[in-house]
C-alpha positions as MATLAB code, in Angstrom:
seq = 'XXXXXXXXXXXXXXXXXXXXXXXXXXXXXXXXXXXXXXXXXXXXXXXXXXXXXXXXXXXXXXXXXXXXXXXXXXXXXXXXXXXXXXXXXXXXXXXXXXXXXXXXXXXXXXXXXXXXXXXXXXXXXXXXXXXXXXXXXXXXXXXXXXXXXXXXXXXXXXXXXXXXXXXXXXXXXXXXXXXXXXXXXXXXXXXXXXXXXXXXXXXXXXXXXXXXXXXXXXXXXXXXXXXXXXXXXXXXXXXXXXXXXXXXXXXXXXXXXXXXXXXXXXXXXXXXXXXXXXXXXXXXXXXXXXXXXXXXXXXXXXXXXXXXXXXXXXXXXXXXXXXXXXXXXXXXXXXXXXXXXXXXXXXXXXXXXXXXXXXXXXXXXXXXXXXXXXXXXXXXXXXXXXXX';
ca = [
      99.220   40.919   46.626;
      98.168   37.699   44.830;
      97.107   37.477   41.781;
      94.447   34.805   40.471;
      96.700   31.584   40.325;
      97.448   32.120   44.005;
     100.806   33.901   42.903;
     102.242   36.131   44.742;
     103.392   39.310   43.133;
     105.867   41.949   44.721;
     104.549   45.287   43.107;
     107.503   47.348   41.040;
     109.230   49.405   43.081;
     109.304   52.817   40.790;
     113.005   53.808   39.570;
     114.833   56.293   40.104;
     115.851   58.381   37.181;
     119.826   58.808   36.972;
     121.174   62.002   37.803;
     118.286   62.731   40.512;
     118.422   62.548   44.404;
     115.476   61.702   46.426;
     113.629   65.193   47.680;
     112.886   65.172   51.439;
     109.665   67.085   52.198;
     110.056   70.099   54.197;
     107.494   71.745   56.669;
     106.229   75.133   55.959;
     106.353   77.093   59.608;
     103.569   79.589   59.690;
     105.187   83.868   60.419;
     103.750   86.956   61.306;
     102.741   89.317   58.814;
     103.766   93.022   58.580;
     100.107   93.728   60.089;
      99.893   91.484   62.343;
     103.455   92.461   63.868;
     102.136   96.475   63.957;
      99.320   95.078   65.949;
     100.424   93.046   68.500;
     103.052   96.368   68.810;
      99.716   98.416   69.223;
      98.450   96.278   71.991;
     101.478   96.483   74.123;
     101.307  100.227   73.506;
      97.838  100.500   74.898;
      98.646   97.947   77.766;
     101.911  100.285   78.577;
      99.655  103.399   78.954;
      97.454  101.575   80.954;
     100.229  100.482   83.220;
     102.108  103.344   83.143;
      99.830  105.766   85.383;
      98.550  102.933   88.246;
     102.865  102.431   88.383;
     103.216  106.185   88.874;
     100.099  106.281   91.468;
     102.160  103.891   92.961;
     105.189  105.281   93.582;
     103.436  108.843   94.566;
     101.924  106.892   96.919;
     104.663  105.372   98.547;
     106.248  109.066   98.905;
     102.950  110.222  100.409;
     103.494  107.564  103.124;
     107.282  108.306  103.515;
     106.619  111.828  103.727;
     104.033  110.801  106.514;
     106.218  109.183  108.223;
     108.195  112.448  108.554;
     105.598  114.112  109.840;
     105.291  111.400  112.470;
     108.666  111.719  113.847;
     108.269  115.666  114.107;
     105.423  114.625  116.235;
     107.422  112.115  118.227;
     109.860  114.278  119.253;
     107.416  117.661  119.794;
     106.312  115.135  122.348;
     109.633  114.046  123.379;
     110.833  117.864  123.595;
     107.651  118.263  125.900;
     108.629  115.258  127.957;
     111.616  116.943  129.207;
     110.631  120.315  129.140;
     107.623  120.351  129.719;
     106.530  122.100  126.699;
     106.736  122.060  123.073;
     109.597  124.241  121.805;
     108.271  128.199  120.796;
     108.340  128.805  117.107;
     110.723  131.337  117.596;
     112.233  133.657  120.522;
     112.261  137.534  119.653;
     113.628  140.219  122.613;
     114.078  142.468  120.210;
     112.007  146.042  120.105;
     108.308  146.107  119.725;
     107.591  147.117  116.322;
     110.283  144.487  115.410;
     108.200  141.345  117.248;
     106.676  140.161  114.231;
     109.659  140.620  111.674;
     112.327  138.204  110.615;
     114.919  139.732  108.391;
     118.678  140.381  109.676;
     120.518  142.616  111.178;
     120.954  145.008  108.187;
     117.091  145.219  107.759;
     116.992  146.031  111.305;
     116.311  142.821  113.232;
     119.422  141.779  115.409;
     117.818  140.900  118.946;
     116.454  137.049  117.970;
     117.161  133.514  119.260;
     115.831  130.264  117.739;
     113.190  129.082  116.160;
     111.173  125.463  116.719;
     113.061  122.709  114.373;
     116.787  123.489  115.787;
     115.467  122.815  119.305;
     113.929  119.503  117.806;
     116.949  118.462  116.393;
     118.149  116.388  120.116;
     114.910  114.615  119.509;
     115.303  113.440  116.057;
     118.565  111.584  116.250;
     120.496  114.655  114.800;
     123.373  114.985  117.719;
     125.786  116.406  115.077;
     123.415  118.870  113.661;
     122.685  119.952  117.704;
     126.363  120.127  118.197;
     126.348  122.946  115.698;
     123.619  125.027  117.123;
     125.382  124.935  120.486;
     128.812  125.880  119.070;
     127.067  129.307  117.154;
     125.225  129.813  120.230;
     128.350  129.767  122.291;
     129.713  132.255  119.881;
     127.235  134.571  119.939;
     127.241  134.593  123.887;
     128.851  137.833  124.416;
     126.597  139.501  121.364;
     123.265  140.140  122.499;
     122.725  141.920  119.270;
     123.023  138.979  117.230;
     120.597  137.123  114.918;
     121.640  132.750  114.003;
     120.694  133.334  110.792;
     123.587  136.362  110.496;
     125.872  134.352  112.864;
     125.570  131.500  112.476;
     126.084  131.389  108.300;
     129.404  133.632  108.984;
     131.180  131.155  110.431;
     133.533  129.403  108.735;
     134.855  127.395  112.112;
     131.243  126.259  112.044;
     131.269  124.860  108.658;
     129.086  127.810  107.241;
     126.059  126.740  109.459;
     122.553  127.310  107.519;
     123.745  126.880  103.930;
     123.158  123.369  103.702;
     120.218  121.356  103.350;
     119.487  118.975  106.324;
     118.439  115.838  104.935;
     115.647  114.221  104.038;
     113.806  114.366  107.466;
     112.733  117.273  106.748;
     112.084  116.942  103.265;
     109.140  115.461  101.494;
     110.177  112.829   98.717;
     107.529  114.260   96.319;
     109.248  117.685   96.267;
     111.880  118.475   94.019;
     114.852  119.024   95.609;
     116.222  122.881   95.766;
     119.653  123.511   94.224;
     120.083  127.528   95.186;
     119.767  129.549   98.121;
     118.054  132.505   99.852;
     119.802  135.756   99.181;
     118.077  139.065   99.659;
     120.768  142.216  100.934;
     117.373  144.339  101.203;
     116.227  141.723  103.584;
     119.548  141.358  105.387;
     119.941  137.478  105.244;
     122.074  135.969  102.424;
     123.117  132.431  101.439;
     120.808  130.223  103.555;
     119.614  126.954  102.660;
     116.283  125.813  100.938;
     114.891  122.422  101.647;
     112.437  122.411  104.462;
     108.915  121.180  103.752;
     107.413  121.009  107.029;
     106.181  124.159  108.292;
     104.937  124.965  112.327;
     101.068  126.396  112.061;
     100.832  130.017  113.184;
      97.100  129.413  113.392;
      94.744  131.414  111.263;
      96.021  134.628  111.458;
      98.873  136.455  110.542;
     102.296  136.809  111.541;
     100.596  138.265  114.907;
      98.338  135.386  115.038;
      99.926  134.060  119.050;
      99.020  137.135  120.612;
      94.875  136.694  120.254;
      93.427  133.314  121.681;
      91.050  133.786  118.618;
      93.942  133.185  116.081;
      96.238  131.708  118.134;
      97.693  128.208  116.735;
     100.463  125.716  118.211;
     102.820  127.324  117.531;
     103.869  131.248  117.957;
     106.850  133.529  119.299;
     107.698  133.481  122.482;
     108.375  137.611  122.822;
     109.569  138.437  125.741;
     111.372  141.489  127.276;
     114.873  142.313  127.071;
     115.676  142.309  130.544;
     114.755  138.298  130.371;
     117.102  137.490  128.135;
     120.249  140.340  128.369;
     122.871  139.519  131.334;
     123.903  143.186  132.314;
     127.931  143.319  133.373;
     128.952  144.154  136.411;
     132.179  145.336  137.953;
     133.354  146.269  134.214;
     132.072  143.090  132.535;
     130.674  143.173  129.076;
     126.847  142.299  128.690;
     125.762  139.302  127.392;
     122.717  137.226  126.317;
     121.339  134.567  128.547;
     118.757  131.502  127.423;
     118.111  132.154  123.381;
     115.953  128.812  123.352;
     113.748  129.243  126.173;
     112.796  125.919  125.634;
     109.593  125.764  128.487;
     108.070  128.613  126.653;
     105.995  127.020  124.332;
     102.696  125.372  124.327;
     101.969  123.022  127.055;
      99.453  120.655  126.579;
      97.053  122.232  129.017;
      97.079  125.282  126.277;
      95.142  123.636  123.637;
      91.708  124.039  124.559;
      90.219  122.751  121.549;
      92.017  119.591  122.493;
      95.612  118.157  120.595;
      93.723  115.826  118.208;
      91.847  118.897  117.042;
      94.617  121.334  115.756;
      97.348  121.294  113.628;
     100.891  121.518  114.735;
     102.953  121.057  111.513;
     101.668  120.941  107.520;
     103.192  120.571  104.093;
     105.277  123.802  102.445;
     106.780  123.971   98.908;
     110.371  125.378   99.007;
     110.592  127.972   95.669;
     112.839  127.009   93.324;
     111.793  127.668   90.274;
     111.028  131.267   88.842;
     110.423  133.517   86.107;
     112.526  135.833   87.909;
     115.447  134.933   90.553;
     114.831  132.363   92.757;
     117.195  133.640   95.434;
     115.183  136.439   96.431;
     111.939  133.823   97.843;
     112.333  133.053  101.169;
     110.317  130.084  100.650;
     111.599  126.672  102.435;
     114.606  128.282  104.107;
     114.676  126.140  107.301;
     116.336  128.415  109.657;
     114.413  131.413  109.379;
     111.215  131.801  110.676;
     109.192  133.715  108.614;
     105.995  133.503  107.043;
     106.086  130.465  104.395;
     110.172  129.886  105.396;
     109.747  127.563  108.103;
     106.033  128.524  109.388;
     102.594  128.542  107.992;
      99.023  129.558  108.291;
      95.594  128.480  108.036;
      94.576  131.184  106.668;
      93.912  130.465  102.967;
      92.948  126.978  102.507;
      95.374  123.803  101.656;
      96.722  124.944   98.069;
      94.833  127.736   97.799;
      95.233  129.944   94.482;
      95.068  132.877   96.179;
      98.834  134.149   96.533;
     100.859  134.046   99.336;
     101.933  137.491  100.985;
     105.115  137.190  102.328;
     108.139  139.582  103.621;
     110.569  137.855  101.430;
     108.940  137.244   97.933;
     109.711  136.902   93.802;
     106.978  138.649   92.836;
     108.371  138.349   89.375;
     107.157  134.197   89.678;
     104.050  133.570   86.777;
     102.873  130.749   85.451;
     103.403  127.982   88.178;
     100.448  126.821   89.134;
     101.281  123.421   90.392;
     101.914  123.984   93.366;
     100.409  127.891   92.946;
     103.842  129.838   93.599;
     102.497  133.267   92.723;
     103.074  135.812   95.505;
     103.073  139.347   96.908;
     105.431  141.392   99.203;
     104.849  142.950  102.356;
     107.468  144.221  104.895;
     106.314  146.634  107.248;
     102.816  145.120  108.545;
     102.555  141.834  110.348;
      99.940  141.307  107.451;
     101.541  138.359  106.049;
     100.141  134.592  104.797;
     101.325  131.704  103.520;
      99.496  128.792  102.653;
     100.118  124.705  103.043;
     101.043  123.508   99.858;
     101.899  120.263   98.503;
     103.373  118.395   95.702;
     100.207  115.753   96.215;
      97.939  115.370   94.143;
      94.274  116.820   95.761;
      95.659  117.744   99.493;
      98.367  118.206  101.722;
      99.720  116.131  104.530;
      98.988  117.571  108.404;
     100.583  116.272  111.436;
      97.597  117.193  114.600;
      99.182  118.362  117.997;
      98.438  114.458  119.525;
     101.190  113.019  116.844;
      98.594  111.579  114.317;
      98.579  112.825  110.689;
      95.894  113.178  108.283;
      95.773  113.903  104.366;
      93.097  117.325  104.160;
      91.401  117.719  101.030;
      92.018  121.103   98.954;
      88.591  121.253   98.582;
      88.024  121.698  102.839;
      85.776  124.309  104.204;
      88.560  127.523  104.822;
      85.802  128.635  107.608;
      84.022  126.063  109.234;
      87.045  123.593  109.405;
      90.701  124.524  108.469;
      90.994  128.026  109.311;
      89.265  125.881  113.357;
      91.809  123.602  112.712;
      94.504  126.067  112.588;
      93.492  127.276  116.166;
      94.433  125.885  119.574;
      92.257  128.424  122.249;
      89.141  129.593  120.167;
      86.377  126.966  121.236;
      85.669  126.114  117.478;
      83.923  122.436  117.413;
      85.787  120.407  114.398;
      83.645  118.565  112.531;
      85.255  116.247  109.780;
      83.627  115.870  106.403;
];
């Protein structure tokens, strides 16, 4: 700066005072406050429960699918099974006396004349050699015993690791069920200690237990009953009599029986194992894959896909309230034939059917009982299927 003579002037420089440092300047950084920390927290709240269900939708379906793609390997190999014997397997094989054609308990409840039901004779098909391997080995066994029922024999036997008290895997299992932890026991019933677990039940068609022997009720499944004389090897010279073929694998339906055609009737649908009780869940024959009783390992269309009418079944905790999700309420019924168990699910809305062509589709709970499941259910009865 110059002052007016031209001058030039260096402007004082302002002292420091002694004793006192310079002060650097220091930047403020701006921080949440206490409400605006609870609110951000409130927004990932809300965007949590708004995730939260589409993830769970998600992973339900994904189960839906796997359990699906169950269903379509029980298809596969029904075809498979019918490939090489020309059939699909029977749902079960009963030479045992009349009144005793539609009952499934043991031999203590009077049923002792029985071979074996549909999913064992699958199991060659399914890439379950070991499992197989076990059914011939009790069948062997029980060669010379034409009194004999599996699921008696074949749990007895300890050189056969107990066969029928385990669980066989998750083929036959649905991923959305919970998986059982206890077995069926009933004395009254004659059976004791066999396994829980199976999910995928063979359709009786619409009827009951008796449902194979009228083309009106008749469904893809049923037993093959059959005299004793077919079955029983009488000895000769002083030999002891024996039982002959116990699978009678040609027996079942061949595809020249469904007359409403394969893509229009169910072969296998969803079943909920019980588990779960207000009373003892032992007693429920529910889910036990080796029987083949009503709601065990075989179903019918008779009340509709998770229907909330209760199942009547020969093996039943009648003491179960309150679950209604799958309905689990039942009644008990032993000496009629009068006996029906629905499809149920752990889906949400439906249950999963496999048809008798190998395709599956998801049915609605909400699906006409008369004009299309209880058709569905049927394989000879001229019904005409039409979809909603």
């Amino acid at each position: 700066m110059r002052n007016l003579m031209g001058m030039a002037t260096r402007r004082a420089r302002p002292q420091q005072r002694h004793g006192t440092s310079e002060r650097s300047v220091t930047a403020h950084r701006p921080a949440f406050t206490l409400v605006e920390l609870l609110v951000v927290i409130a927004i990932i709240g809300v965007l949590v429960g708004l995730l939260l269900p589409a993830v769970q939708a998600a992973r339900e379906a994904a189960r839906r699918m796997q359990c699906q793609n169950n269903m379509k390997q029980l298809g596969l190999a029904m075809h498979n099974h019918m490939a090489t014997h020309g059939a699909f397997p029977p749902g079960s094989v009963n030479y045992d006396e009349p009144g005793n054609r539609f009952k499934t308990g043991g031999w203590q409840h009077g049923q002792n004349e029985m071979g074996w039901t549909w999913l064992p004779m699958l199991f060659p098909f399914i890439e379950q050699p070991g499992l197989w391997e076990k059914v011939e080995i009790c069948e062997d066994d029980r060669a010379d015993d034409h009194t004999s029922n599996p699921c008696d024999h074949c749990e007895s036997m300890e050189s056969n690791d107990y066969f029928g008290r385990d669980q066989l895997g998750s083929f036959i299992s649905c991923p959305s069920a919970p998986t059982p932890t206890s077995q069926f026991t009933d004395g009254s019933y004659g059976l004791e200690s066999l396994a829980k677990g199976c999910n995928y039940a063979a359709s009786w068609g619409s009827g009951n237990m008796l449902s194979w022997e009228s083309s009106e009720t008749r469904g893809a499944f049923g037993t093959y009953y059959v005299d004793q004389d077919k079955i029983i090897n009488p000895g000769s010279g002083g030999s002891a009599v024996s039982a002959g073929d116990r699978f009678q694998q040609r027996q079942g339906m061949k595809s020249r029986d469904f007359l409403d055609g394969l893509s229009n009737t169910i072969a296998i649908s969803e079943i909920v194992a019980s588990d779960l009780s207000g009373g003892s869940p032992k007693s429920d024959i529910r889910g036990v894959w080796m029987s083949p009783a009503m709601g065990a390992s075989i179903f019918s269309t008779f009340l509709s896909p998770n229907s909330k009418e209760k199942d009547t079944l020969a093996a039943c905790d009648e003491t179960i309230v309150g679950i209604k999700t799958p309905y689990m309420e039942c009644l008990q019924e032993r000496d009629t034939p009068d006996v029906y168990a629905a499809s149920r699910s752990h889906h949400v809305g439906g249950v999963s059917t496999l048809m008798a062509d190998g395709s599956v589709r998801f049915v609605t709970d909400s699906v006409d009982n008369l004009n299309i499941w209880r058709p569905m259910g049927t394989a000879q009865n001229s019904e005409v299927v039409i979809q909603e």
